[in-house]
KEDREN-692724 format. One line per 5 residues: number of its first residue (from 1); for each residue x, y, z of N, C-alpha, C. Coordinates in steps of 0.02 Angstrom, whole numbers, plus 32768, in hexadecimal, padded with zeros to 4 digits. Example, Ala and Ser with C-alpha at 12.3 -4.5 7.8 and 13.67 -1.06 7.14 Angstrom:
2
1 = 8294:7EE4:8186:8267:7F1F:8186:8294:7F5B:8186 ~ 8282:7F90:8162:82AC:7FCB:8165:8285:8002:818A
END
This chain:
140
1 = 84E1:D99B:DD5F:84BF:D9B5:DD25:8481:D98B:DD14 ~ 8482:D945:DD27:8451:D916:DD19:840C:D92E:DD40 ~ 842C:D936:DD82:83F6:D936:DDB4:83D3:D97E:DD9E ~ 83F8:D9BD:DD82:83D4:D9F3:DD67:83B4:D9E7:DD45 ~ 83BB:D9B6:DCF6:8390:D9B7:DCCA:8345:D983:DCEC
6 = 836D:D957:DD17:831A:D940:DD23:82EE:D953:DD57 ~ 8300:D98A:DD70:82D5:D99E:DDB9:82B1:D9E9:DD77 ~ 82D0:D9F7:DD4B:82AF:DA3F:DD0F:827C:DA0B:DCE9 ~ 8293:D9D0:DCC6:8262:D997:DCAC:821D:D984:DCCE ~ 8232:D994:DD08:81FF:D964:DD44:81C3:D9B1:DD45
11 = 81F6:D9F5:DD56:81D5:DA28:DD79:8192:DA34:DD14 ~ 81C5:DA2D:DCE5:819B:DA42:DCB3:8167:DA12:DCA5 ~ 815B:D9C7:DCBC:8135:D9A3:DCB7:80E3:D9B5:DCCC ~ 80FA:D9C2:DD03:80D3:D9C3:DD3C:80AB:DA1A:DD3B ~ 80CE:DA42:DD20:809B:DA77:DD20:8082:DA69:DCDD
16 = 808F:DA47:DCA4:8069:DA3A:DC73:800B:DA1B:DC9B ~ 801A:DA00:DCAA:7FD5:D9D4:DCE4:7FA8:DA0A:DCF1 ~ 7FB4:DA3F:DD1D:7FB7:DA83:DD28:7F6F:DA93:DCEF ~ 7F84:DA94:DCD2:7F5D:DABA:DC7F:7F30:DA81:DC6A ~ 7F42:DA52:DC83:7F02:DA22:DC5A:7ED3:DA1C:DC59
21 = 7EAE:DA41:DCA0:7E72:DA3C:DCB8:7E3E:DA76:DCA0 ~ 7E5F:DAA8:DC72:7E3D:DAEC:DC5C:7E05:DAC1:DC2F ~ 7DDD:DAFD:DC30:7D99:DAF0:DBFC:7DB5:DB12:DBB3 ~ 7DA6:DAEE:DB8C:7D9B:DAEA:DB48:7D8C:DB2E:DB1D ~ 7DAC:DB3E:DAF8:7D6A:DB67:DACB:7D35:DB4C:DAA1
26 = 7D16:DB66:DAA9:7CCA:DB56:DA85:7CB3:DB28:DA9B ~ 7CC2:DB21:DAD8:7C85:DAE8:DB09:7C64:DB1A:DB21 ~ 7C0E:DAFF:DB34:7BE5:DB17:DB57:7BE9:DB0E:DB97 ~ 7BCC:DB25:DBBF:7BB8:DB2A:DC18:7B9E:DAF1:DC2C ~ 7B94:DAD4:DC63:7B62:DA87:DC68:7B37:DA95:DC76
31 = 7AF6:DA65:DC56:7ABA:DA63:DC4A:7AA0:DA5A:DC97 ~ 7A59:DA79:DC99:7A42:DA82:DCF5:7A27:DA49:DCF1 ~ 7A2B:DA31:DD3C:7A1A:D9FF:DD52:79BF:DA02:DD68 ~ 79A6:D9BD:DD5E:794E:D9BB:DD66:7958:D9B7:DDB0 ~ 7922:D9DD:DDC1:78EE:D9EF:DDE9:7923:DA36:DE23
36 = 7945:DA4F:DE0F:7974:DA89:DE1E:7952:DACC:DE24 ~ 793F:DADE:DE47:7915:DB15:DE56:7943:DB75:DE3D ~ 792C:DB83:DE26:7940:DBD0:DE14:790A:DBFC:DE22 ~ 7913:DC24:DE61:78E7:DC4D:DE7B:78E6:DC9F:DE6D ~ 7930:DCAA:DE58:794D:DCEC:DE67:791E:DCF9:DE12
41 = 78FE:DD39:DE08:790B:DD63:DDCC:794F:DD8B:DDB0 ~ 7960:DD72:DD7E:7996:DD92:DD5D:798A:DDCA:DD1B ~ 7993:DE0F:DD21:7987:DE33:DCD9:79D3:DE44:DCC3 ~ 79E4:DE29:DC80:7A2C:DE42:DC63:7A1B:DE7B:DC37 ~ 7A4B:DEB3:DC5B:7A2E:DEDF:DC28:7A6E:DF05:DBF7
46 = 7AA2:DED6:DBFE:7ADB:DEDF:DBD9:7B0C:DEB5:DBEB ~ 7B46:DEB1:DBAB:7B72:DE77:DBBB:7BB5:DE8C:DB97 ~ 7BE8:DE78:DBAA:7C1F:DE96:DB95:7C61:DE69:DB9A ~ 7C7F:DE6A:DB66:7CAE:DE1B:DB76:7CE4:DE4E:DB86 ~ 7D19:DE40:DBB7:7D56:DE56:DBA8:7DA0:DE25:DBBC
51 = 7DCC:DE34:DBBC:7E09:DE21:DBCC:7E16:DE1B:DC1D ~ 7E1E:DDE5:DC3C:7E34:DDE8:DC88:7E6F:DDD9:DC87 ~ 7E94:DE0B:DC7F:7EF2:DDE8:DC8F:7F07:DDFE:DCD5 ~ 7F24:DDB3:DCCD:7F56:DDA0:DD39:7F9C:DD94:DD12 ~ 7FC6:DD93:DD45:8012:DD6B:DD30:7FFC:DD32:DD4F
56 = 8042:DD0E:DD29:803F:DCD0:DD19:8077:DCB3:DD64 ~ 806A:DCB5:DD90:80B0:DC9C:DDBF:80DE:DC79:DD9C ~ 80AD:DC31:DD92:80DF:DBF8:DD80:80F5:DC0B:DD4C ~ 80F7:DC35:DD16:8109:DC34:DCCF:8150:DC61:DCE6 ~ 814A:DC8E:DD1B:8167:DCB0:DD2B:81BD:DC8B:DD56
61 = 81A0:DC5B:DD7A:81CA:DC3D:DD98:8217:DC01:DD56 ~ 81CF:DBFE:DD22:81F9:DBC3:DD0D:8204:DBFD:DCC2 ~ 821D:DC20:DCC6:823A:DC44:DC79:8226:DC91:DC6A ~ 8208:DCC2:DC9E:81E6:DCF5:DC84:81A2:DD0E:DC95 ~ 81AD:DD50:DCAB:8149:DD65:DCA6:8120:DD51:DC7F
66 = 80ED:DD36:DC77:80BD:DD3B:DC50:807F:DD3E:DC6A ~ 804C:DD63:DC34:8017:DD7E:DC6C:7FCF:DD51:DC1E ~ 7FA9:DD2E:DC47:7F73:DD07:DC31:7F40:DD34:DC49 ~ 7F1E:DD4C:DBE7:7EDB:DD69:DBF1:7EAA:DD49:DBD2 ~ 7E77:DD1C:DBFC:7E37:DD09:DBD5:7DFB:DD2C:DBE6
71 = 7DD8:DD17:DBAC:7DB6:DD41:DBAE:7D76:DD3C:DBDA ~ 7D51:DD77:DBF2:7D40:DD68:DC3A:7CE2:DDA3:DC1C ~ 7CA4:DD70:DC1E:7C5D:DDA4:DC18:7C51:DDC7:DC5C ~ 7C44:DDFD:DC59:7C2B:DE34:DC7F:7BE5:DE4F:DC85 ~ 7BC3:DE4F:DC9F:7B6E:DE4B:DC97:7B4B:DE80:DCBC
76 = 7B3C:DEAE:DCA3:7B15:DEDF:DCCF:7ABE:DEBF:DCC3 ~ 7AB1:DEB8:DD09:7A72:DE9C:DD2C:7A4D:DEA8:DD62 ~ 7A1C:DEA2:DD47:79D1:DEAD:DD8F:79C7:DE86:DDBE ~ 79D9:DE79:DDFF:79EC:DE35:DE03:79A0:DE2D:DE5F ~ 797C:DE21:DE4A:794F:DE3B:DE7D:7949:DE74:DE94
81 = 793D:DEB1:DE62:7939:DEFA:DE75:7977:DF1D:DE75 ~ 79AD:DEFB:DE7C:79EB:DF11:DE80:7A19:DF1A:DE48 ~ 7A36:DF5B:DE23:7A55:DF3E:DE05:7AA9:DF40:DE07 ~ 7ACB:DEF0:DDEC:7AFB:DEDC:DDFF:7B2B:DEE3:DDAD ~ 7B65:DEC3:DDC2:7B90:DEBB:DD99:7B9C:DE70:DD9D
86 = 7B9C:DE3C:DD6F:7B9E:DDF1:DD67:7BE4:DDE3:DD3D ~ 7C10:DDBD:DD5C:7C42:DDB6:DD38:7C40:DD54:DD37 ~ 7C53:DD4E:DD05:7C57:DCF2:DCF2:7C84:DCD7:DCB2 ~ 7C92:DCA8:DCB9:7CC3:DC85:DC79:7C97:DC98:DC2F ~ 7CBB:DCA6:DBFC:7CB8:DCB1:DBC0:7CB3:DC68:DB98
91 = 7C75:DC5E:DB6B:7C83:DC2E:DB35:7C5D:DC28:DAF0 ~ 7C99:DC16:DACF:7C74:DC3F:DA84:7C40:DC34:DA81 ~ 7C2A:DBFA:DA8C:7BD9:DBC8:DA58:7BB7:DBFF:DA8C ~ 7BAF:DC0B:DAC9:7B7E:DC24:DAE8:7B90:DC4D:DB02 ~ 7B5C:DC76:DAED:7B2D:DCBC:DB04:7B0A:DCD1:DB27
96 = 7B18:DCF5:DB57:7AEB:DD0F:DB73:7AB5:DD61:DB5B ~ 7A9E:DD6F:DB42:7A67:DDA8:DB2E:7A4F:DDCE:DB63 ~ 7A35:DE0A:DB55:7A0C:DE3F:DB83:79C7:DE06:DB85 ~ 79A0:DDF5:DBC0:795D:DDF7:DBC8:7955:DDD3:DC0D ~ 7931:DDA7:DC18:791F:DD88:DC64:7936:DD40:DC7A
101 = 7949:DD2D:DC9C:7956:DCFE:DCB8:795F:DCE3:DCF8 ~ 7964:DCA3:DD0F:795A:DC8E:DD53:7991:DC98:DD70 ~ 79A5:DC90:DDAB:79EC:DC7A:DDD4:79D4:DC6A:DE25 ~ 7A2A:DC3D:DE2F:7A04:DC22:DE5E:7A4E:DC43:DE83 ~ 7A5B:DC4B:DEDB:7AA7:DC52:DEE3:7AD2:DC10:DEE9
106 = 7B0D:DC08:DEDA:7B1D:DBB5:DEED:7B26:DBB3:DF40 ~ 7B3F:DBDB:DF4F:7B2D:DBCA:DFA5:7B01:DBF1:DFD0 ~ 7AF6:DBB8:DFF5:7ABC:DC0A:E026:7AEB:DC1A:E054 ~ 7AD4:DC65:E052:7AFA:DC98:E07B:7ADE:DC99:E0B7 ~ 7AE4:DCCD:E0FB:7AC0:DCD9:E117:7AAA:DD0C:E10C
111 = 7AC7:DD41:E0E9:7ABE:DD92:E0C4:7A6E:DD76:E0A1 ~ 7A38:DD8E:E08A:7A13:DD85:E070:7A08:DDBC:E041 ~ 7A40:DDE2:E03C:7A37:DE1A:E002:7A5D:DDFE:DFC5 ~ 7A3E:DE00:DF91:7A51:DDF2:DF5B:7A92:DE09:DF33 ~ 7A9A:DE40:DF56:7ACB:DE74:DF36:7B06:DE79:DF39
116 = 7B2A:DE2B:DF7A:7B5A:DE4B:DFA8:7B96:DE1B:DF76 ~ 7BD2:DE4B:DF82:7C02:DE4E:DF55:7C28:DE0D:DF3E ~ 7C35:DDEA:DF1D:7C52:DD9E:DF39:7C1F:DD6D:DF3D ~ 7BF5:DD75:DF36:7BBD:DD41:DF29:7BAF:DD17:DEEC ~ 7BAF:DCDC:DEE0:7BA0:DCB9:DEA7:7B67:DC95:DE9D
121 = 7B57:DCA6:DE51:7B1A:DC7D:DE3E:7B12:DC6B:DDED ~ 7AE7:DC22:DE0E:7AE0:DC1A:DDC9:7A94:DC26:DD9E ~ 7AB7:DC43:DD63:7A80:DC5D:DD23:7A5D:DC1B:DCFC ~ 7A20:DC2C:DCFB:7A02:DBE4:DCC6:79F0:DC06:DC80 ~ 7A1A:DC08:DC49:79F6:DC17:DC15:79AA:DBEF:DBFF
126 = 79A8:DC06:DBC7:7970:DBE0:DB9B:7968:DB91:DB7A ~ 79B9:DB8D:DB6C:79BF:DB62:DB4C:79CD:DB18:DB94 ~ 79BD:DB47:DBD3:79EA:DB12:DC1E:7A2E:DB11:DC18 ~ 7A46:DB37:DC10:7A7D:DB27:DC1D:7A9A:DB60:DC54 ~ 7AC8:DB5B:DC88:7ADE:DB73:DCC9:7B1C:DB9E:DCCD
131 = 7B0F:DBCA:DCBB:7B54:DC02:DCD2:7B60:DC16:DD0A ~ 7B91:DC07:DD26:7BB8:DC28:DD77:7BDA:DC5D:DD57 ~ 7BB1:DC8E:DDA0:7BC1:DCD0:DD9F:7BEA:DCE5:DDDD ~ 7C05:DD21:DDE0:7C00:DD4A:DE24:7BFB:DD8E:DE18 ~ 7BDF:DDA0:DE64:7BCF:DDF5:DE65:7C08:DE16:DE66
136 = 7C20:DE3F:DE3F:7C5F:DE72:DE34:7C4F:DEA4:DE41 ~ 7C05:DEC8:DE39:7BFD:DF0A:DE36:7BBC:DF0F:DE47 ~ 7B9C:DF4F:DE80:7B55:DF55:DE7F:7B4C:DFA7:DE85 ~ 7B24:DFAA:DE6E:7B1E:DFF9:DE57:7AC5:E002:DE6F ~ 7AB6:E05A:DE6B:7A83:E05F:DE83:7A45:E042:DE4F
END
């Protein structure tokens, strides 16, 4: 019975750890780095917060389903002629708005189309500060 309670002690320790590393509410994005080039034109021409819920495995394993929904911005955009669907982390203090902005992709592809599905990049607002995105959706 000993060895039960401390291998459940040990298992609940340790997915506590698990969770520690989430971002905050009401923190901002990190500020862009000098001399960081943003080549891509970005037009937002709508934005839409919604709910992304997954199950929870581990919550599942140690007591029950549970299904974690945060909240997740959705961005319809011009994204070099193209327009896409932009999905990225949600945070209160910051906003993203309809109008223009830079982006750069974080990796180079060999695809050189802007459009292609699974692609990430990052947004430079006004204020510099850097939102990671990815392409979810591209439409005509």
């Amino acid at each position: 019975m000993k060895k039960f309670v401390a291998v459940l002690l040990l298992l609940l320790c340790s997915t506590s750890l698990i969770y520690g590393q989430k971002t905050r509410y009401g923190e901002a994005p990190s500020k862009a780095k000098k001399g960081v080039d943003y080549p891509i034109e970005v037009h937002i021409v709508a934005m839409h917060i919604r709910q992304n819920c997954q199950y929870d495995w581990e919550s599942a394993i140690l007591g029950g389903p549970r299904y974690d929904c945060p909240e997740v911005v959705y961005l319809d955009a011009v994204l070099n002629g193209k327009k896409v669907e932009l999905m990225g982390q949600h945070f209160k203090k910051f906003v993203l708005s309809p109008g223009d902005f830079k982006a750069r992709p974080i990796k180079n592809a060999l695809d050189t189309d802007p459009a292609v599905m699974g692609k990430k990049y990052e947004l430079l607002s006004p204020e510099m500060y850097v939102w990671r995105c990815i392409v979810t959706g591209v439409s005509e």
